[in-house]
C-alpha positions in Angstrom: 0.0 0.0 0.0 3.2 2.4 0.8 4.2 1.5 -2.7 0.8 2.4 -4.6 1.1 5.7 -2.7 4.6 5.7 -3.5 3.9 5.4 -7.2 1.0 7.5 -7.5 3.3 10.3 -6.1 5.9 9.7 -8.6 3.7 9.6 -11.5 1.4 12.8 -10.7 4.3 14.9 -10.8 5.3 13.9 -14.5 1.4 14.0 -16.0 1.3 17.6 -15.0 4.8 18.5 -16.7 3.8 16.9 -19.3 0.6 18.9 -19.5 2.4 21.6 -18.5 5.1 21.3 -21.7 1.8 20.4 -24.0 0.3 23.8 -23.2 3.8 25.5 -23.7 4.3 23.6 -26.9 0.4 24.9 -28.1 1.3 28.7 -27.4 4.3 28.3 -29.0 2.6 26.4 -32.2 0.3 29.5 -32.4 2.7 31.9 -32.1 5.2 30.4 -35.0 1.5 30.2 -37.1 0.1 33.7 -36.0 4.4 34.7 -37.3 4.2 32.7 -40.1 0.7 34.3 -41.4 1.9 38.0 -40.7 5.3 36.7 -42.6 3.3 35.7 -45.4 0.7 38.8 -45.6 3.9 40.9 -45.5 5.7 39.4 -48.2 2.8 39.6 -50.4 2.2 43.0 -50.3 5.7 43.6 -50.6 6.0 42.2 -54.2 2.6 43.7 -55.4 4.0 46.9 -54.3 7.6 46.5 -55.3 6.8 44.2 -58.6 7.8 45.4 -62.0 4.1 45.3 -64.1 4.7 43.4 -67.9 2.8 46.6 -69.0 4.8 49.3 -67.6 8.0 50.0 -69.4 10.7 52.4 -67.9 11.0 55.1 -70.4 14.7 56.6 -70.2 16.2 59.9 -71.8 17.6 58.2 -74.9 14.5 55.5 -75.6 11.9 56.3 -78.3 8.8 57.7 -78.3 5.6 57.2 -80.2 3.0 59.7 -81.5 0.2 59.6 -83.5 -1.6 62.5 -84.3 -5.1 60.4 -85.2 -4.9 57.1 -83.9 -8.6 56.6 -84.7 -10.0 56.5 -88.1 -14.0 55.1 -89.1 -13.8 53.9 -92.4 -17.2 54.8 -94.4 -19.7 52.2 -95.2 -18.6 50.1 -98.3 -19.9 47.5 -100.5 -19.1 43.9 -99.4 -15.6 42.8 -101.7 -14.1 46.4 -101.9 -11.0 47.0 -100.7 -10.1 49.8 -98.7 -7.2 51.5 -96.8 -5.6 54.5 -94.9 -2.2 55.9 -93.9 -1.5 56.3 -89.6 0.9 58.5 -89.1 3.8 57.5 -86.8 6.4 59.9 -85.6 9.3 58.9 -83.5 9.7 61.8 -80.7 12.5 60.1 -78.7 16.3 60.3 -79.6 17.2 56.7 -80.1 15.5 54.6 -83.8 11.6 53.2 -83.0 11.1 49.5 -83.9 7.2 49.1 -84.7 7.3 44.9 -83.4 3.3 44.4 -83.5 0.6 46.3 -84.7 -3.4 46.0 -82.9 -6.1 46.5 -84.5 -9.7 47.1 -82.6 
């Protein structure tokens, strides 16, 4: 009967530390997570902010530049089969030659 007593003494005090270091371990699972997620949030908003757009192009002193005096023309009505044109008007206002790569038409 000593012995029982004995034993549940001995093995009380290691349940609760190991309760004890469960909790600990929790806490410091939610803190890495709640870290991790403010990590993440951060590093996202970094590169949207900070992230060179495909569309944006730096322009520099020497690069060309493009103007068009009318870029929009309505051609009248014409019969089906007949074929019809006109001339833009492109002038290169930078210092350095304009390569035309691709043309869009709407």
């Amino acid at each position: 009967m000593i012995e029982d007593d004995y034993m549940t003494i001995s093995i009380s005090p290691s349940l609760n530390g190991l309760l004890s270091n469960s909790r600990y371990l929790f806490d410091l699972r939610r803190f890495f997570m709640k870290q991790f997620i403010v990590l993440l949030i951060s590093g996202l908003i970094f590169m949207i902010f900070t992230g060179e757009l495909p569309a944006a192009e730096s322009q520099t002193e020497s690069s060309p530049l493009v103007f068009v005096p009318k870029s929009r023309y309505e051609f009248p009505l014409v019969v089906d089969g007949q074929e019809i044109a006109h001339i833009f008007t492109v002038q290169n206002k930078g210092k350095s030659p304009l390569i035309i790569e691709r043309v869009k038409t709407d």
